[in-house]
C-alpha positions in Angstrom: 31.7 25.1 -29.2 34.7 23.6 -31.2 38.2 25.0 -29.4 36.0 26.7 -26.6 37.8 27.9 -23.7 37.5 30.6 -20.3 38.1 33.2 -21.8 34.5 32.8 -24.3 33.2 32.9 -20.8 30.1 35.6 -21.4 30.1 38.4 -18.9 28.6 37.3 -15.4 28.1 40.9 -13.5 25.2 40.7 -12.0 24.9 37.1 -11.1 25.1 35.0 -8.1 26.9 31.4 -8.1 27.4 28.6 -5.7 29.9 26.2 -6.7 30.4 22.9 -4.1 34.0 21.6 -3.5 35.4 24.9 -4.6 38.5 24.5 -2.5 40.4 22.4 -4.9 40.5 21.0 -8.4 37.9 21.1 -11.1 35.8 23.5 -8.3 38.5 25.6 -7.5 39.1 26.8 -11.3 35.6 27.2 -12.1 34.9 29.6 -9.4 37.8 31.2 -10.5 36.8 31.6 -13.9 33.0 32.6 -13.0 34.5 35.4 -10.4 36.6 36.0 -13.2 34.2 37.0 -15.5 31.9 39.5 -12.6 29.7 36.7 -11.0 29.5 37.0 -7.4 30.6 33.4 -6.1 30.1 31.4 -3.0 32.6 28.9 -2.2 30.9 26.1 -0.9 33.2 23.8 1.3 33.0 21.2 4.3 36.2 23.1 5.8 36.4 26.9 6.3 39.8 26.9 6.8 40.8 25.4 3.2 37.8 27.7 2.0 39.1 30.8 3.1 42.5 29.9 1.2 41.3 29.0 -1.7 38.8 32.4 -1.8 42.2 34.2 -0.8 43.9 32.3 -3.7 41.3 33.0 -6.3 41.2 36.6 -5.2 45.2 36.6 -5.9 44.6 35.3 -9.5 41.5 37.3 -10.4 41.8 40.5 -8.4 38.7 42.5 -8.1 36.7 39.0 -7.4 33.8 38.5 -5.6 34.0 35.4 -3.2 32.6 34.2 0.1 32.9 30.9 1.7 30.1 29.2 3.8 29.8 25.5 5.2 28.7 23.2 3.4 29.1 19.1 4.4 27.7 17.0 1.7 27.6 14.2 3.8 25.3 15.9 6.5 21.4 16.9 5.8 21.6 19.1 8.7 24.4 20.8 7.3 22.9 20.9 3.7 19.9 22.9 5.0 21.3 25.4 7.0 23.3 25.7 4.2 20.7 26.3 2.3 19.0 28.9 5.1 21.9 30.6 5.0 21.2 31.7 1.7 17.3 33.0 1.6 17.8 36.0 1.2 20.2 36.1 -1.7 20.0 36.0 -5.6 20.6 32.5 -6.8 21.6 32.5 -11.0 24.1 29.6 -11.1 24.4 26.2 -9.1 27.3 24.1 -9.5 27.0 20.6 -8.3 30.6 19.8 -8.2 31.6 18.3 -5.4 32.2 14.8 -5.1 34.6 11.6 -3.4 35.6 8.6 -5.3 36.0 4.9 -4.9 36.1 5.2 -1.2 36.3 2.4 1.4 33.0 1.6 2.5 31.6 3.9 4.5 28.2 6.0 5.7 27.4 10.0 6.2 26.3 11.2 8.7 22.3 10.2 8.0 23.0 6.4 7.6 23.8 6.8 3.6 26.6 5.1 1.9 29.1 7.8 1.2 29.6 7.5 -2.6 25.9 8.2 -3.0 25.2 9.8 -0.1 27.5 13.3 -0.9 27.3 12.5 -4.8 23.7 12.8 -5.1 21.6 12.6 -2.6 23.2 15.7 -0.6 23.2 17.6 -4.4 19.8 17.0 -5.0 18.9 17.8 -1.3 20.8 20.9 -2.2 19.2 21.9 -5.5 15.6 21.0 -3.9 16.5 23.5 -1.0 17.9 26.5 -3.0 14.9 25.3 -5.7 12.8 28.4 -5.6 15.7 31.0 -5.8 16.9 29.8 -8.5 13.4 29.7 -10.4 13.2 33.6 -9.0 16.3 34.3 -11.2 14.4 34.5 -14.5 16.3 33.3 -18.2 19.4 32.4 -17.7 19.9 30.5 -14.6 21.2 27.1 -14.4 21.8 24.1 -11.8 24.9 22.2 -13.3 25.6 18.9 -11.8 29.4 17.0 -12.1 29.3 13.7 -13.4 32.0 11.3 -14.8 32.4 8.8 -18.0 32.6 6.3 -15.3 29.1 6.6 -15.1 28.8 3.9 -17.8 30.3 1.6 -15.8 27.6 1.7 -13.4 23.3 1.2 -13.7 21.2 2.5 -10.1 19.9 -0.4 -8.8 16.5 0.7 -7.0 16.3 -2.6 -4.6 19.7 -1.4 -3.3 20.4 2.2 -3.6 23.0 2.0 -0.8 24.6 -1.0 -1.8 24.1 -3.3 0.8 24.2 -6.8 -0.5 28.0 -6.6 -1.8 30.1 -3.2 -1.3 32.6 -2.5 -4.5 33.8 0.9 -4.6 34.2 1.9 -8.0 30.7 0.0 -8.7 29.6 2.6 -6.1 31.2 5.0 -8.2 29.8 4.6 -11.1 26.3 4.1 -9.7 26.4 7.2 -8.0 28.0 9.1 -11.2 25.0 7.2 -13.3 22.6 8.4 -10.5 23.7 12.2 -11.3 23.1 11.9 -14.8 19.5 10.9 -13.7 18.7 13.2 -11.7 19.4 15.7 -14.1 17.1 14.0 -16.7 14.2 13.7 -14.5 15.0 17.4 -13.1 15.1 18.6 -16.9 11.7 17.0 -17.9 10.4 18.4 -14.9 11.2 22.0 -15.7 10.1 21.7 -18.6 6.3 20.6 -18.0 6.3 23.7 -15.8 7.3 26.4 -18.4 9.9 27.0 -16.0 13.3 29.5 -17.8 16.1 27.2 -15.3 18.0 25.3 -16.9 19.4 21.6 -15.9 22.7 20.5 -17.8 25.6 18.0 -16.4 29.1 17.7 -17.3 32.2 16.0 -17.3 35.5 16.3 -16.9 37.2 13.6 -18.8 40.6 12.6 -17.0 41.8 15.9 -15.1 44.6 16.2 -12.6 42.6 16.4 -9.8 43.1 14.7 -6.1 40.2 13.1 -6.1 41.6 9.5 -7.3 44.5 9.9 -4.4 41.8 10.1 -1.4 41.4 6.8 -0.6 44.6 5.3 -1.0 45.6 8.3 1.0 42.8 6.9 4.0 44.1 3.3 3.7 47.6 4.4 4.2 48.6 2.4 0.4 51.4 4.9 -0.3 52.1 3.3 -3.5 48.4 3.8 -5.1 49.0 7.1 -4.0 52.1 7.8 -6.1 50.4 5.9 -8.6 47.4 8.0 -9.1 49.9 11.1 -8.5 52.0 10.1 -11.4 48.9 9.5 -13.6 48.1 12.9 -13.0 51.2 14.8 -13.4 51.8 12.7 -17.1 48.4 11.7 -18.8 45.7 13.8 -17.1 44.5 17.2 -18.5 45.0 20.1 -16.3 42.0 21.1 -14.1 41.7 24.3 -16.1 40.8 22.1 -19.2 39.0 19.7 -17.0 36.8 22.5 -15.9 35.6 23.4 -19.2 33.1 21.2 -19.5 31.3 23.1 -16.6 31.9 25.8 -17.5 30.0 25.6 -20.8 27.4 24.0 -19.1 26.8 26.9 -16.8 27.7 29.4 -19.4 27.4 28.5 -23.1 25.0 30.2 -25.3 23.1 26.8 -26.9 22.7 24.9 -23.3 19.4 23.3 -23.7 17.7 20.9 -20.8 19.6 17.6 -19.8 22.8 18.3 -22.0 25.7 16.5 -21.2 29.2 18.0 -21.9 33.0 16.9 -21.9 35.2 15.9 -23.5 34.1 12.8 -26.4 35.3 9.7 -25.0 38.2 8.9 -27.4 39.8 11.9 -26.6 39.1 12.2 -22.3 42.6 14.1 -22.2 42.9 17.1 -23.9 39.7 17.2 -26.3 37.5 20.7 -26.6 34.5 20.5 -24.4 31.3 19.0 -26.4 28.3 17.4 -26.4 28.8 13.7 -24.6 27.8 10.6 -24.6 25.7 8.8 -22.2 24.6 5.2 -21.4 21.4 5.2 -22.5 19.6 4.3 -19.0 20.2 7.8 -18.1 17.8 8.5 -20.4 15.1 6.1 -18.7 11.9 8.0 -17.7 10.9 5.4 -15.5 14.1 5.0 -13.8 14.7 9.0 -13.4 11.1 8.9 -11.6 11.9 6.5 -9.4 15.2 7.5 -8.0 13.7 10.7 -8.0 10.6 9.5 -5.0 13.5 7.5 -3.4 15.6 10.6 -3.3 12.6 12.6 -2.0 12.3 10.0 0.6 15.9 9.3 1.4 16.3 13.2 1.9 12.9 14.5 2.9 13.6 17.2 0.8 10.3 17.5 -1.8 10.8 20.0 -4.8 7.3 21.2 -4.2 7.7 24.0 -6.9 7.9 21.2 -9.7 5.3 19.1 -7.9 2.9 17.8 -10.7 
């Protein structure tokens, strides 16, 4: 995959993805990219109204694209299954899990879950539990891609506290729920494979990418000098979120994907490096730990993945 980039992109007519967050950043360009290339793509956002300019947008850059926005808050189970309902009757090839918020202030969705790993992982894997059987129905060659960071290894899932109760740090938050995507993935993975099932589960990501993601919360505490600070990171060290993108777009795409790879860039080179195999802390490898998040997500959510059930 050495010097891979969108335009190796294999032909998508024919197939059906939902990419979350597509409005903006690392999202926005992989839509693109899979539109790009025939896929038929629904933007999955929390607003309409940025949705429907960023489908209008992506239709400016790849004309002849197939795009359609639907509502989607993260941060909401209600949300996530009509979502989800809103969807039965379609194909289902390709799910992104991309969507995410960063090093927020302390705060709760809608269902009593700290944010960070509330709309991180538990409303992705509420998601990918829902949409589940359409995306088994789609035979060799489907995937369910989920976003990660390397900040994951700054962070372990503590079971006794899943929403960190005890002592709120944000970018520990961060990193828990990044760490928490990577197991999920492993668990989902192991558990495809015990079923024979062809679906594939792969993460990725980005390495640093100019993205507005690190801006948010100064942005909600008003600290307008954080805010030039992560803006001027951006604008002279980060990749572009066309190379930040690649990652996922490997992982959804690339012909050697096999169950619980992680791509991105390799960590001494999380600027402008080719997309590759990553590494991982190695307790997002832990079968033990992967099970249990996995029953806590099941009863966090109440969303049970009864097509894997054992």
């Amino acid at each position: 995959m050495k010097g891979w980039t969108a335009s190796d992109i294999p032909d998508q007519t024919g197939r059906t993805a939902v990419v979350t967050g597509a409005n903006s950043g690392l999202g926005l360009i992989t839509a693109r990219e899979l539109a790009r290339r025939g896929a038929q793509v629904v933007l999955a956002c929390r607003s309409e109204t940025r949705g429907a300019e960023a489908a209008e947008l992506i239709q400016a850059q790849a004309p002849g694209a197939y795009v359609r926005v639907a509502p989607l808050d993260l941060a909401d189970l209600a949300s996530i299954r009509a979502f989800a309902a809103g969807h039965k009757g379609d194909r289902l090839d390709l799910l992104i899990n991309n969507a995410g918020v960063m090093a927020l202030p302390h705060g709760r969705t809608a269902d009593g879950f700290e944010t960070q790993f509330g709309v991180n992982h538990l409303g992705h894997f509420a998601l990918t539990g829902l949409l589940l059987p359409k995306l088994l129905a789609a035979g060799p060659g489907a995937r369910v891609v989920t976003v990660s960071s390397f900040m994951h290894l700054l962070g372990t899932v503590d079971p006794r506290d899943l929403n960190m109760e005890r002592k709120y740090r944000r970018w520990a938050a961060y990193a828990r729920s990044k760490s928490a995507n990577l197991l999920f993935t492993h668990e989902l993975a192991h558990r495809l494979r015990a079923t024979g099932a062809h679906l594939v589960a792969a993460a990725a990501h980005p390495g640093y990418a100019a993205t507005n993601l690190m801006s948010v919360a100064p942005k909600m505490e008003g600290h307008r000098a954080k805010q030039r600070f992560m803006e001027i990171g951006n604008r002279y060290f980060a990749q572009s979120p066309e190379q930040g993108a690649l990652p996922t777009l490997y992982a959804a795409t690339g012909p050697d994907v096999r169950q619980d790879d992680f791509f991105g860039p390799p960590l001494q080179g999380l600027w402008h490096a080719s997309p590759g195999r990553s590494a991982r802390a190695k307790w997002t490898l832990s079968d033990t730990a992967g099970r249990g998040l996995w029953a806590a997500s099941e009863r966090l959510t109440e969303v049970r993945y009864e097509a894997l059930a054992s």
